[in-house]
N, CA and C atoms as an extended XYZ file, in Angstrom:
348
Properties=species:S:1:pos:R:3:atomname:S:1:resname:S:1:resid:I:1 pbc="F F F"
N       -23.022       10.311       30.616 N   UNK     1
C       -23.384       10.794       29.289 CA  UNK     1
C       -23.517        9.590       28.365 C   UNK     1
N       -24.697        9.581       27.635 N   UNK     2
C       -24.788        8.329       26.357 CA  UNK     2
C       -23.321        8.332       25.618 C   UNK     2
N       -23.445        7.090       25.180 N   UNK     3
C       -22.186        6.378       24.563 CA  UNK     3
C       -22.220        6.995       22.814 C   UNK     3
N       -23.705        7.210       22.888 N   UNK     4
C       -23.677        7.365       21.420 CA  UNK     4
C       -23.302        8.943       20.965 C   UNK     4
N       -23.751        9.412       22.090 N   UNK     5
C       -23.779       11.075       21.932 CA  UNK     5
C       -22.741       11.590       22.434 C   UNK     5
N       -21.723       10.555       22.966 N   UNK     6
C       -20.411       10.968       23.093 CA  UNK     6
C       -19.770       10.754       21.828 C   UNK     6
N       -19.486        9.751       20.716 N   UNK     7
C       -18.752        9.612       19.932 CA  UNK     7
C       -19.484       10.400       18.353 C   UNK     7
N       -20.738       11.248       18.423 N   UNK     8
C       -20.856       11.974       17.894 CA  UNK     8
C       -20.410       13.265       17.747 C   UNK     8
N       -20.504       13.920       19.277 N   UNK     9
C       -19.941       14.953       19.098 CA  UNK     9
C       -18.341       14.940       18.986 C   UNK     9
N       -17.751       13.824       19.422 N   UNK    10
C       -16.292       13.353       19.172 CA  UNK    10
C       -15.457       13.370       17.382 C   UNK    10
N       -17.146       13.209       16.734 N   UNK    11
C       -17.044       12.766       15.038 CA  UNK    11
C       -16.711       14.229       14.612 C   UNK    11
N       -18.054       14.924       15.938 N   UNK    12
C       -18.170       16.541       14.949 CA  UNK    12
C       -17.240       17.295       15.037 C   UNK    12
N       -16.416       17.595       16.601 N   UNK    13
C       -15.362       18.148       16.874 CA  UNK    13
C       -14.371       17.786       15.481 C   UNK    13
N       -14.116       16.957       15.815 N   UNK    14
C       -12.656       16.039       14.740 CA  UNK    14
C       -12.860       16.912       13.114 C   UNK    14
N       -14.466       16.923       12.980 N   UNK    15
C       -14.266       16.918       11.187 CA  UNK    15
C       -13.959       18.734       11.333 C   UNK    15
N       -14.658       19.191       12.441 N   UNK    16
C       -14.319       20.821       12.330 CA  UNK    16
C       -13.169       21.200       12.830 C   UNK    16
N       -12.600       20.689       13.821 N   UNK    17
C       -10.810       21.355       14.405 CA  UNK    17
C        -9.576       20.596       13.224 C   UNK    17
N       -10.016       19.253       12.815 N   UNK    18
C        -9.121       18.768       11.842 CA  UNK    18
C        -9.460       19.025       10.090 C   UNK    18
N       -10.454       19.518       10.548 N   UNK    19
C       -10.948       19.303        8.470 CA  UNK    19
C       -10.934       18.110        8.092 C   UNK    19
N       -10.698       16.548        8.165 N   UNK    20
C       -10.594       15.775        7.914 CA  UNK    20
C       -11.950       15.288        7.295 C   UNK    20
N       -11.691       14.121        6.272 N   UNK    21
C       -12.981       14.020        5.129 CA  UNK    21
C       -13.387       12.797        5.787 C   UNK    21
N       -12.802       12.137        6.716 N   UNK    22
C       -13.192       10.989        7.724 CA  UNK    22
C       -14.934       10.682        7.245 C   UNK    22
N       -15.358        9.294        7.372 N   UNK    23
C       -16.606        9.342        7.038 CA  UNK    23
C       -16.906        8.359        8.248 C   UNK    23
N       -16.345        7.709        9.604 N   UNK    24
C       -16.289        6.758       10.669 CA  UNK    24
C       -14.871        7.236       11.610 C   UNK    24
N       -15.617        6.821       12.954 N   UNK    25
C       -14.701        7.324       13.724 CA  UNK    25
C       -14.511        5.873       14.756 C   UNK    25
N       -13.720        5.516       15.883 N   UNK    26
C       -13.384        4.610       16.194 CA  UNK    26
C       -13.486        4.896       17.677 C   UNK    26
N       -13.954        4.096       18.158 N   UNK    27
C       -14.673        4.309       20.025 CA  UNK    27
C       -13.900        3.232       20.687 C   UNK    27
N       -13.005        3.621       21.461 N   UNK    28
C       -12.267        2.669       21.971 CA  UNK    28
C       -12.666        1.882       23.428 C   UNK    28
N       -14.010        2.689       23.586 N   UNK    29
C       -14.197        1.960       24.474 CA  UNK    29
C       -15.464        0.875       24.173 C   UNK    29
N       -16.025        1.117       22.907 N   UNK    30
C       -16.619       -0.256       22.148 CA  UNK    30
C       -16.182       -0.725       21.400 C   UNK    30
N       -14.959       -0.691       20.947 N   UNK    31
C       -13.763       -1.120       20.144 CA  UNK    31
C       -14.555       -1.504       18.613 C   UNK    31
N       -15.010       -0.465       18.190 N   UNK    32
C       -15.473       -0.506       17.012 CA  UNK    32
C       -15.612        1.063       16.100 C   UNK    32
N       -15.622        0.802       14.764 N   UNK    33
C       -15.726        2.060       14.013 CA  UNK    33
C       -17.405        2.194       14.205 C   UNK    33
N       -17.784        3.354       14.007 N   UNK    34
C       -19.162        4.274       14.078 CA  UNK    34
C       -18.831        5.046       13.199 C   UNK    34
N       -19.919        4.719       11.874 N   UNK    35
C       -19.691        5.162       10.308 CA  UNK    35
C       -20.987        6.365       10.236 C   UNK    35
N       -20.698        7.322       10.052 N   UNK    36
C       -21.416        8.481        9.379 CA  UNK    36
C       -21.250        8.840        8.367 C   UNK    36
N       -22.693       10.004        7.401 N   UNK    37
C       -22.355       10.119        6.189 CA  UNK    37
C       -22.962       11.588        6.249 C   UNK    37
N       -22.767       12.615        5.008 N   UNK    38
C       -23.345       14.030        5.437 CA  UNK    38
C       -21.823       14.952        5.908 C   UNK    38
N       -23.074       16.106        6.325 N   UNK    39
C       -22.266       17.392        6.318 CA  UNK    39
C       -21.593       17.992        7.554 C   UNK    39
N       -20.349       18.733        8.356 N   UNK    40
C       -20.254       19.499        9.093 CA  UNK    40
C       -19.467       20.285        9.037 C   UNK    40
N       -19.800       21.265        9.317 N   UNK    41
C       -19.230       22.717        9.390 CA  UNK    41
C       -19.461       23.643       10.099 C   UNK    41
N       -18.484       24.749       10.893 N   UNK    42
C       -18.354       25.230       12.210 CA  UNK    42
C       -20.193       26.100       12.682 C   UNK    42
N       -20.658       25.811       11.159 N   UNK    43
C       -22.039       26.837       11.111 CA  UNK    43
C       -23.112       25.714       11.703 C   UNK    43
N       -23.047       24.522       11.078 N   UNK    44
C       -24.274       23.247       10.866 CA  UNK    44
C       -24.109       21.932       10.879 C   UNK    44
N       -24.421       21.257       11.393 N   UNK    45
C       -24.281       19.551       11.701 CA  UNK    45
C       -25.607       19.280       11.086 C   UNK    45
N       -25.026       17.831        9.773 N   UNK    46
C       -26.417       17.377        9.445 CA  UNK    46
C       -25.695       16.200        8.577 C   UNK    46
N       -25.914       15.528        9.905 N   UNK    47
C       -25.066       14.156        9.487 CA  UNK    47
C       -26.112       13.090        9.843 C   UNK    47
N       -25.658       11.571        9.310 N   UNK    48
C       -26.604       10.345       10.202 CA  UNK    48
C       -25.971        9.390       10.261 C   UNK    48
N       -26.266        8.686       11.508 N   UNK    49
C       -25.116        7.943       12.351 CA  UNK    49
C       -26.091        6.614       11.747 C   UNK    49
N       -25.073        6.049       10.699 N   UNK    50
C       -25.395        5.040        9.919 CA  UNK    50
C       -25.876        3.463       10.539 C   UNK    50
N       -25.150        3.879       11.760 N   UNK    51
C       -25.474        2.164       12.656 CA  UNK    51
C       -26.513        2.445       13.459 C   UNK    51
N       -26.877        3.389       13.752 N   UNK    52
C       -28.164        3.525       14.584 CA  UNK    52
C       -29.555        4.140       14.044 C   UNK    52
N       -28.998        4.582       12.338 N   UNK    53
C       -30.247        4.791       11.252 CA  UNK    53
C       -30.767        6.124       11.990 C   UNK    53
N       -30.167        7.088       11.740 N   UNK    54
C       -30.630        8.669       12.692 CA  UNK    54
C       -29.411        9.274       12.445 C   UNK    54
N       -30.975       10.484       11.895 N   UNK    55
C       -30.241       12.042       11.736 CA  UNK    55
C       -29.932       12.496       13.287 C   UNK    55
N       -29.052       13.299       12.970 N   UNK    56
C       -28.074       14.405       13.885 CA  UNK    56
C       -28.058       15.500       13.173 C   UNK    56
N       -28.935       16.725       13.750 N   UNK    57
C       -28.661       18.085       13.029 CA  UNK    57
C       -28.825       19.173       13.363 C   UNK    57
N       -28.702       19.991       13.304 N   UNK    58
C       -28.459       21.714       14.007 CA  UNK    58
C       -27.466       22.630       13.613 C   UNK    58
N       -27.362       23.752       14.243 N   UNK    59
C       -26.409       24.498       14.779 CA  UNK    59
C       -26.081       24.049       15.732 C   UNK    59
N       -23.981       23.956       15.447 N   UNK    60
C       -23.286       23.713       16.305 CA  UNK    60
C       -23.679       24.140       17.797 C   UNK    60
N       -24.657       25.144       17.921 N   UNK    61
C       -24.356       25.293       19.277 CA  UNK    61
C       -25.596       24.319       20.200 C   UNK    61
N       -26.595       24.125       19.042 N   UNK    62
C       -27.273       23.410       19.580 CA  UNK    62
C       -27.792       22.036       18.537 C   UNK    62
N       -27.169       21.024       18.933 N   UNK    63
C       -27.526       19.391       18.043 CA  UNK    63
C       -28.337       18.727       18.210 C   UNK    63
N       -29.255       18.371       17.174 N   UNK    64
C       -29.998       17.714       17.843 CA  UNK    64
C       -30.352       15.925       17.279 C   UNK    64
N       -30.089       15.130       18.210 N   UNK    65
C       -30.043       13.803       18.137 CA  UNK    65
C       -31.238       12.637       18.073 C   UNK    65
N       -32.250       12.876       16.769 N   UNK    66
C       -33.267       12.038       16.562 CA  UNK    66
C       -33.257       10.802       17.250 C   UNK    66
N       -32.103       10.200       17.002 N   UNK    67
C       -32.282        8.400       18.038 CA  UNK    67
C       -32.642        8.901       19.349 C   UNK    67
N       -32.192        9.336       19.820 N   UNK    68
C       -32.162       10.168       20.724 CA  UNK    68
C       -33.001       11.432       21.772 C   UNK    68
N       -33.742       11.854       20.416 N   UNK    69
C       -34.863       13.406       21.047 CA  UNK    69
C       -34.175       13.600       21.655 C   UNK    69
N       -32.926       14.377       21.783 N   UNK    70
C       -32.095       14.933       22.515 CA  UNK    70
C       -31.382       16.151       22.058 C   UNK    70
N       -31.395       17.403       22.654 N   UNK    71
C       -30.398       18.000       22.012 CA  UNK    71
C       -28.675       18.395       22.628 C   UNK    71
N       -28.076       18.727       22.436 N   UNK    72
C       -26.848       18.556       22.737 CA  UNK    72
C       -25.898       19.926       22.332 C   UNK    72
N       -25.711       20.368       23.205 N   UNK    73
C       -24.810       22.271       23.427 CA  UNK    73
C       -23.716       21.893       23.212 C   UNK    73
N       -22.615       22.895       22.350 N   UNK    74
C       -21.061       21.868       21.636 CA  UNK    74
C       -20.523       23.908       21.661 C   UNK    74
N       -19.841       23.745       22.271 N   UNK    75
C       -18.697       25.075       22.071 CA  UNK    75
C       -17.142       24.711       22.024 C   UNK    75
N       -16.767       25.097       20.813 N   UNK    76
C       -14.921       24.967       20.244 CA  UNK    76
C       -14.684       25.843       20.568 C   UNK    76
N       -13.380       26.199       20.998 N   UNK    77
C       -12.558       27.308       21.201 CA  UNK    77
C       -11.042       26.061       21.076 C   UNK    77
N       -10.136       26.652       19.960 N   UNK    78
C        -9.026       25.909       19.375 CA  UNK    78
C        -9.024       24.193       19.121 C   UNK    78
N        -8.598       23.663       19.820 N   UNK    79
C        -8.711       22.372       19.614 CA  UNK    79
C        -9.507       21.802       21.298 C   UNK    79
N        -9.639       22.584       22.000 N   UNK    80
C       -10.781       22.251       22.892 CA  UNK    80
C       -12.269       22.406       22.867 C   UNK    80
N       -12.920       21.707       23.264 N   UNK    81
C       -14.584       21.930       23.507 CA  UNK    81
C       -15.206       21.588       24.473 C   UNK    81
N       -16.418       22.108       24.959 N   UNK    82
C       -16.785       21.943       26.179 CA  UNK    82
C       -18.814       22.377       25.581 C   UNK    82
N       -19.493       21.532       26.263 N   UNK    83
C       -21.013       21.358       25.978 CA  UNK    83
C       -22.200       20.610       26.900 C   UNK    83
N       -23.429       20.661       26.986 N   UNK    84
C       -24.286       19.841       27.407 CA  UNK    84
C       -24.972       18.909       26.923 C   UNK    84
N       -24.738       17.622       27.418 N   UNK    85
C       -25.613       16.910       27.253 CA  UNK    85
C       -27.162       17.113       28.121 C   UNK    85
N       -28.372       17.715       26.914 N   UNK    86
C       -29.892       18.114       27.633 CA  UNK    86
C       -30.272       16.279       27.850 C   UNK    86
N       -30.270       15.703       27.179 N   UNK    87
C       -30.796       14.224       27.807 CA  UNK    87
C       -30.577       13.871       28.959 C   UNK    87
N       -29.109       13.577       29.303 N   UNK    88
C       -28.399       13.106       30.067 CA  UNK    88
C       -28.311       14.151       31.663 C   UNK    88
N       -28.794       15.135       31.636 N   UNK    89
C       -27.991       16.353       31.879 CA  UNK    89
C       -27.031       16.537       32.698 C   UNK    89
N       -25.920       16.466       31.872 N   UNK    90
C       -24.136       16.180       32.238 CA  UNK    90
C       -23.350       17.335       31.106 C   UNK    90
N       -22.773       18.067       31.793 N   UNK    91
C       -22.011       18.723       31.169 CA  UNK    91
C       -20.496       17.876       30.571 C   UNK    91
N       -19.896       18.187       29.906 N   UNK    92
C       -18.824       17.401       29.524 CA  UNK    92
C       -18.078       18.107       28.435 C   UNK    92
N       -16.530       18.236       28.554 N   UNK    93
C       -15.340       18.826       27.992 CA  UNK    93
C       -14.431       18.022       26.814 C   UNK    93
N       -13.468       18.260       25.987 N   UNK    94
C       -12.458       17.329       25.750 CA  UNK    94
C       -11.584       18.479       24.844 C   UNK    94
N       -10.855       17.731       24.364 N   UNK    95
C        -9.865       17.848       23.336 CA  UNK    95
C        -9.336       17.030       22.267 C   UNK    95
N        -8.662       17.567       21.117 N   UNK    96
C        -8.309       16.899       19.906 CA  UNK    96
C        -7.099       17.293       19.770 C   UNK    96
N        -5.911       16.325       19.546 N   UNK    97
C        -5.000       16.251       19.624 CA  UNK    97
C        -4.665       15.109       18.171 C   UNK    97
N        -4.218       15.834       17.514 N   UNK    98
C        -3.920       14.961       16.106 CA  UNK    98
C        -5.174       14.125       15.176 C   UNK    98
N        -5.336       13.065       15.596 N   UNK    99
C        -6.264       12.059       15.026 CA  UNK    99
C        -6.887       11.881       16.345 C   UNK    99
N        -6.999       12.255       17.725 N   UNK   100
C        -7.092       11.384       18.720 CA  UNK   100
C        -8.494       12.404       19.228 C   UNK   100
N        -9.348       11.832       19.894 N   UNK   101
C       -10.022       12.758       20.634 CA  UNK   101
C       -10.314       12.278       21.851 C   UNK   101
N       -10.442       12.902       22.958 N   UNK   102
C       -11.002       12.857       24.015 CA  UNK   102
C       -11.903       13.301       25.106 C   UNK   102
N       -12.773       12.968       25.148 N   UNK   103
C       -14.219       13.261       25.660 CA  UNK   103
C       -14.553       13.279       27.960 C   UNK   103
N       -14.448       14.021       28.318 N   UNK   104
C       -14.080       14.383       29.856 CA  UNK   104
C       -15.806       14.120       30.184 C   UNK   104
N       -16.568       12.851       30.573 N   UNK   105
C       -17.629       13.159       31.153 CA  UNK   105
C       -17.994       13.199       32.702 C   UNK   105
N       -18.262       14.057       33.028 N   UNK   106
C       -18.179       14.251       34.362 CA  UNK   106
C       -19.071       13.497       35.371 C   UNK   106
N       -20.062       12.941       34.718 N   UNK   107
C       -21.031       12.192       35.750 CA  UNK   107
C       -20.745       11.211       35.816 C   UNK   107
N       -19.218       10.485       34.834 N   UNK   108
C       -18.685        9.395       35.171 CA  UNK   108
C       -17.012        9.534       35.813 C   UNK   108
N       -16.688       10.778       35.703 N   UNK   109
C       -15.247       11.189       35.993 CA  UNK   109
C       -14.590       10.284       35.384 C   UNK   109
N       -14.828       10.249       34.396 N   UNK   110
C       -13.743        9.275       32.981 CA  UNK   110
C       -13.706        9.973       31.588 C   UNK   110
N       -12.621        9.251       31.178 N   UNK   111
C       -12.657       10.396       29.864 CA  UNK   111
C       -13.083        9.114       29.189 C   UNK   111
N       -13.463        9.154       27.693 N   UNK   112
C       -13.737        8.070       26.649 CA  UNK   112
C       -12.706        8.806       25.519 C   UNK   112
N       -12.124        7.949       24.451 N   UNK   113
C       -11.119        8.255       23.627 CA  UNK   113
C       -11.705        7.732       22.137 C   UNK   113
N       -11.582        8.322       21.361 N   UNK   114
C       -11.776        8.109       20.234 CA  UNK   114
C       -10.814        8.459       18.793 C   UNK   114
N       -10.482        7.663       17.733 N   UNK   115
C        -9.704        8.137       16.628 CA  UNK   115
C       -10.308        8.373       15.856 C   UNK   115
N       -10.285        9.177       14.490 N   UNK   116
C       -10.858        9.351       13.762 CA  UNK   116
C        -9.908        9.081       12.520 C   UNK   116
């Protein structure tokens, strides 16, 4: 699964299971913050991923990733989620646990971790 379209939907999960006003989230496996600006809510994503100059927008159930032409399937149920990556096509899971998130991609059998 892309690196980028993992720590997006990592951004989106976080701002909807935590409410948090977070405007950058932190990818630990590029050991850097990834700054967004814009809206999400359990209805609509319409955010833009400031370092790569591209909108991200939809319904949660389906995102769609301009850098990208990609769209991307995202289902919450509590502090878990589980979705498709259509680019990539890799399904992939995680969870949010405090500030922490974690992203299960299966076509790499690794998780990626992110803070927000």
């Amino acid at each position: 699964m892309n690196s980028n379209t993992k720590a997006v939907i990592a951004y989106i999960v976080a701002k909807i299971i935590t409410g948090t006003t977070a405007t950058e989230i932190y990818d630990y496996t590029k050991s850097e913050f990834i700054r967004f600006t814009g809206e999400v809510s359990i209805q609509r994503v319409d955010i833009y991923d400031i370092d790569r100059k591209c909108l991200i927008s939809g319904n949660i159930s389906h995102i769609y990733d301009f850098g990208r032409t990609a769209f991307t399937s995202l289902k919450i149920d509590g502090n878990k989620f589980e979705g498709y990556d259509y680019g990539d096509k890799q399904f992939y899971r995680g969870g949010v646990k405090g500030e922490n998130i974690s992203i299960y991609d299966f076509d790499e059998s690794a998780y990626s971790e992110y803070t927000i």
